[in-house]
N, C-alpha and C positions, 0 to 999 in steps of 0.2 A: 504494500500500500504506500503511497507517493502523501507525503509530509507537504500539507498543504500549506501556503506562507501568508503571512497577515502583514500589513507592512503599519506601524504604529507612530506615529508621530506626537513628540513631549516637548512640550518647553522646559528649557534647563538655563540654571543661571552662569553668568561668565565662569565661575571658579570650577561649577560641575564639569564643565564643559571642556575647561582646562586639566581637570583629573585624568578623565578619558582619553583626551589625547595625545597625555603623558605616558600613561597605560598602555593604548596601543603602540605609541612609538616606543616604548620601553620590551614590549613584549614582542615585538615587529609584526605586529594582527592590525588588523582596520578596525576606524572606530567604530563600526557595525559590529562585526563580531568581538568586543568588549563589551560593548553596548549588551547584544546578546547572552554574553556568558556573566553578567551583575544581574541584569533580569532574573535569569535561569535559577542565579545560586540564592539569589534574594527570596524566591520564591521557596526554592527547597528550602529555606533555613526555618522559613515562615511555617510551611508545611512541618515540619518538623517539631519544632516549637509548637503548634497547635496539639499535633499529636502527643507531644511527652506533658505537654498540663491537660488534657484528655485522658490520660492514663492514671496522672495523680489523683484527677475528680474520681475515678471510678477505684483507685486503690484505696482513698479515703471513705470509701461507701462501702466495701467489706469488710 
């Protein structure tokens, strides 16, 4: 199955913007795929964090 692409646009302020494409030229990636992979991990960490206080709630209920 073919990964369908969303194209997303954010307004970012000068210093974020300056991060990123310190990041990419640091990493030698384009600012899109940094852009991509803070998205990505932001998300996992989120997910993650929701799950481990999820588990709390319910280890405090037994």
């Amino acid at each position: 199955m073919k990964k369908k692409e969303v194209v997303i646009s954010v307004r970012i302020d000068s210093e974020i913007s300056e991060i990123i494409n310190a990041l990419a030229k640091d990493d030698d990636r384009t600012v899109g795929w940094v852009a991509r992979k803070l998205l990505t991990e932001a998300l996992e960490s989120r997910r993650n964090y929701h799950d481990e206080q999820n588990f709390k709630k319910l280890s405090k209920k037994n």
